[in-house]
N, C-alpha and C positions, 0 to 999 in steps of 0.2 A: 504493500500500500504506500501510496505517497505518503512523506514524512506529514507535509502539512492537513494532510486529508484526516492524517492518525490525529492528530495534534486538535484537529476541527471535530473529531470525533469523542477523542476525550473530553474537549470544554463540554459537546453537548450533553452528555454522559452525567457530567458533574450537576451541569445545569439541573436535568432532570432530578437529579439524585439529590440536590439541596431544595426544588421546590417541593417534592414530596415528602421530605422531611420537615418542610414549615407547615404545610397542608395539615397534618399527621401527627405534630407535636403535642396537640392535646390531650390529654389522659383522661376519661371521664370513667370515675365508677358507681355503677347501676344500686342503688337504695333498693332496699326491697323491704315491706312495710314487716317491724317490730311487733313483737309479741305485744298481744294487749295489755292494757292496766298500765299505773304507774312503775311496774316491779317489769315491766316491757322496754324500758329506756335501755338504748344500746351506743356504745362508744365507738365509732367509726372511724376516727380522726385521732390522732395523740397532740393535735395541737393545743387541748382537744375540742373535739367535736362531736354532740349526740344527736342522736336521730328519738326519738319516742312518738309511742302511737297510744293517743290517750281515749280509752273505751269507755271511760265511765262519764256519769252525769255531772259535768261543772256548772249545773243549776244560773243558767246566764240568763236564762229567759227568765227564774225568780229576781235575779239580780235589776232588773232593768225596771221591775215595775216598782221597784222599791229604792233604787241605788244604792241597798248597806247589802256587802259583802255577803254569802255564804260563809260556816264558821272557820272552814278549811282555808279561807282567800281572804283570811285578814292578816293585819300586820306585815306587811311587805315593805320595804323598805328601798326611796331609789336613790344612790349616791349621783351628786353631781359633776361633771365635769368641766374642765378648763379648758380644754378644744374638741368642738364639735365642728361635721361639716360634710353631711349627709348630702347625698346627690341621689335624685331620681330624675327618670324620664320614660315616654311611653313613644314607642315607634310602630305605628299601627298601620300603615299604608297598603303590607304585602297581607291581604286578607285571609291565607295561610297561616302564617304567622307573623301575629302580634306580639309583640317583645314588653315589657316592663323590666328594665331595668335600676339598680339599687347598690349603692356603698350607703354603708354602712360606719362612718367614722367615729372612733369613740377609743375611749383609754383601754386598754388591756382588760378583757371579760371571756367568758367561758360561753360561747353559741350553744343552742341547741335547735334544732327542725325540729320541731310541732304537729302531728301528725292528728286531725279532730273530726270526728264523725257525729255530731249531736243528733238525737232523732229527729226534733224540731227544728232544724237550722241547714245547711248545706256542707258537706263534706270541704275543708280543707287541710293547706300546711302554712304557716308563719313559724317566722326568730323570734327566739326568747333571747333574752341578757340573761343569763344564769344568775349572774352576779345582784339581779334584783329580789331573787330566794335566796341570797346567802352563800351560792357556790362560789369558790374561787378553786386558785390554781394547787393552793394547798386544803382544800375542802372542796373535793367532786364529788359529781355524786354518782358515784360507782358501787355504793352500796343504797338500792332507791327503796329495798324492803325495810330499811329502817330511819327513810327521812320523806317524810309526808310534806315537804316543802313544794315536791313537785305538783303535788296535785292543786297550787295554786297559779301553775305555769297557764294554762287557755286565758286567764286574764290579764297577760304581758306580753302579747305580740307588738312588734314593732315594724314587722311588715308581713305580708304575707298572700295567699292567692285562693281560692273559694273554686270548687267545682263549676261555677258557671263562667268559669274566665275572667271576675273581678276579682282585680291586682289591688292594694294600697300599702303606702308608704309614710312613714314620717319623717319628720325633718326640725329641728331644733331651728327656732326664730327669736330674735329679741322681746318679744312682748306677743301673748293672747289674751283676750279677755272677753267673756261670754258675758254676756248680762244675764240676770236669773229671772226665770221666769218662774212664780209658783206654782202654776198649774201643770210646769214639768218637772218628770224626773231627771235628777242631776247625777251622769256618771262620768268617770275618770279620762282622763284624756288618752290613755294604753287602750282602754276600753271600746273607743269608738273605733278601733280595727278590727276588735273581734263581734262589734256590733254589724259593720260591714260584711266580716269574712262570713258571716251563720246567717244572712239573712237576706244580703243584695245580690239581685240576679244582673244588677246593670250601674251605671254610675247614677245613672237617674235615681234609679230606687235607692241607692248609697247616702244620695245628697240628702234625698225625704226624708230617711230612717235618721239621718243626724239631727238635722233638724226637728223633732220631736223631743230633743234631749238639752238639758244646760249643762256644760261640761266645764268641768273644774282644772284647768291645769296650773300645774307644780315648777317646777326649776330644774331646767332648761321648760320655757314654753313650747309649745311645735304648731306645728299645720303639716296639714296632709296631701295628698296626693293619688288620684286613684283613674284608674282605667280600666275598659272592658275589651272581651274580642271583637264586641262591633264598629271599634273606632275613637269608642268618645272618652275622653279623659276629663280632668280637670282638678286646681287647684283648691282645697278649701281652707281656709284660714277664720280667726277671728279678730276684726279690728274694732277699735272703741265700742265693744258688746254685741257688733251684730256678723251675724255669718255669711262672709262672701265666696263668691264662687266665683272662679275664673274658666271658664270652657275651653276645651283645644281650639283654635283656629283653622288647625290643619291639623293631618295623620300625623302630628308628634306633638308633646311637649313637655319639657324639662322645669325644674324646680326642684330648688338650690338651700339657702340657708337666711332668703330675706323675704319679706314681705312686699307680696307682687301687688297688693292692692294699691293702687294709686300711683304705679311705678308706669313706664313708658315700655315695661320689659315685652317682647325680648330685644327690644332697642337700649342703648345707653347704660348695660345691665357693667357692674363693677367685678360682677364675681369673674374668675376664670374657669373653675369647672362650669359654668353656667351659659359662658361664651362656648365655650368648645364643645358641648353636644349640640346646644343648637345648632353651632353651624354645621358639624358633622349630620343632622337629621336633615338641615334642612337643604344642604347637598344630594344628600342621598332622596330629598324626599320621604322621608320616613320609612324605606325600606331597607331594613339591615336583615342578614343572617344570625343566628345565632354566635360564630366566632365574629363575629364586627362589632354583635352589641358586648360580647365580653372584652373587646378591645376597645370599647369608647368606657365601658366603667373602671379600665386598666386606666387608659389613658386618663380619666380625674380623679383616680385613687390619690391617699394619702401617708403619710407613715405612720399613720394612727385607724388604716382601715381595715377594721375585722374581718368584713367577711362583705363578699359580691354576691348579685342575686341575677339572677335572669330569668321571669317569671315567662315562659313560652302560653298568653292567654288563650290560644285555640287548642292547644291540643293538651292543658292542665300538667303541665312537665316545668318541674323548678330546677332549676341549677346554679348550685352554691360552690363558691370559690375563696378558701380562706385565707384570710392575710397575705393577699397581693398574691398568691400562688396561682399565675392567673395559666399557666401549664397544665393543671391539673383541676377537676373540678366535679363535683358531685351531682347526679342527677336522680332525680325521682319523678316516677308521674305517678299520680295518684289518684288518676281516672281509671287505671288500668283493674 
């Protein structure tokens, strides 16, 4: 063979042989749903990370008409922190798949997947902070038959996804404030995701069901963010007592760690995770792949981000990513 023809043959050789290793780099391993009960929690991860599938009744529908706790889901305890800087967005264009994407920024905490079937309410999976039962890294809980802490876990999601393809998320903001209304009942600001995740078949019905509630938050304040598989997303927040609602414009939108009411966003926006998906979505249009949206919440990851999320809302399949390990990553569908 001609020298330069070997020589042409080799690069393409290589070529090939470096784009299917970028392709192919991914590692995803397959969740498959935990034994029931609290004493069903399983460690998947050594970073760590658990998985649990919680069978019993966390009495949320008592919960709601009353706002005091069940006995089991009192005293919880949430520590504050010094840098937050949560990043969502919803990429809904390719009617296949719908993306919700999530980081997760917060100081060192123990994750866990939330796996919930109520009989009243809609099959899902949401992130817990461990760390707001008490787990740490020298206190796990790998012994779950003798720490009843977990069974207060269904009322501490921080984000999560519902069998009918509604996504939601939170985000730490400088200031919410709900005015009180007497004729409602008043629950927790954790609360109103797992009020979403058991009961909304769509964003619409998301907005409603909050709306019926006055909601109390603590330190760090948040606002939300939620999306379904038919398109529609949107931001909700509370500004001087009353509840707003921000609509997608288009097959995407992102939200960040300020309050969009009264802002010109997504114009003249200061954040930089905030600039960079939108323009990323709004180049693409709002149609990303599954590896593109784990590479746009790589790309505004932080050195303080726990754990990635990429909620697939058509076909009910979550895939989590921990601590920047954006190579490898975990997946579950829980339609299956």
């Amino acid at each position: 063979m001609n020298p330069k023809m070997l020589i042409k043959s080799i690069l393409i050789l290589c070529f090939i042989a470096g784009c299917s290793k970028e392709e192919n780099k991914q590692e995803i391993t397959k969740i498959t749903t935990p034994n029931s009960g609290i004493s069903g929690i399983q460690k998947v991860d050594e970073f760590p990370f658990y998985v649990m599938y919680y069978s019993d009744d966390y009495h949320f529908d008592d919960y709601l008409e009353t706002g005091a706790y069940p006995v089991f889901a009192q005293n919880y305890s949430i520590n504050e922190a010094n840098s937050w800087g949560c990043t969502c967005f919803a990429a809904m264009c390719n009617s296949n798949t719908s993306f919700f994407g999530r980081n997760f920024d917060w100081h060192d905490c123990i994750p866990m997947l939330l796996i919930t079937n109520p009989e009243n309410g809609y099959s899902s999976v949401s992130m817990v902070d461990l760390e707001y039962l008490g787990f740490t890294r020298n206190n796990l809980p790998d012994n779950p038959s003798t720490n009843q802490r977990l069974s207060r876990s269904p009322y501490l999601p921080f984000d999560g996804m519902n069998e009918k393809g509604v996504a939601i998320g939170m985000m730490a903001i400088e200031a919410a404030n709900c005015s009180v209304d007497p004729s409602k009942v008043t629950i927790e600001e954790l609360e109103v995701i797992r009020l979403v995740l058991d009961y909304a078949a769509s964003v619409d019905e998301a907005i409603q069901l909050i709306g019926k509630y006055n909601i109390r938050f603590t330190d760090p304040p948040i606002h939300y963010m939620i999306a379904d598989k038919s398109g529609e997303s949107a931001i909700i927040e509370f500004v001087n007592g009353e509840m707003k609602v921000i609509p997608n414009n288009n097959p995407w939108q992102v939200c960040t760690n300020f309050i969009v009411t009264g802002t010109s966003a997504p114009n003249n926006v200061s954040c930089w995770r905030y600039n960079k998906v939108h323009s990323e979505l709004k180049d693409n249009q709002g149609i990303i792949n599954l590896n593109e949206a784990f590479k746009l919440v790589e790309d505004v990851s932080q050195s303080n981000t726990i754990w990635s999320m990429v909620y697939d809302l058509n076909n009910c399949t979550v895939n989590v990513s921990l601590s920047r390990g954006y190579s490898h990553w975990y997946q579950y569908n829980f339609a299956l």
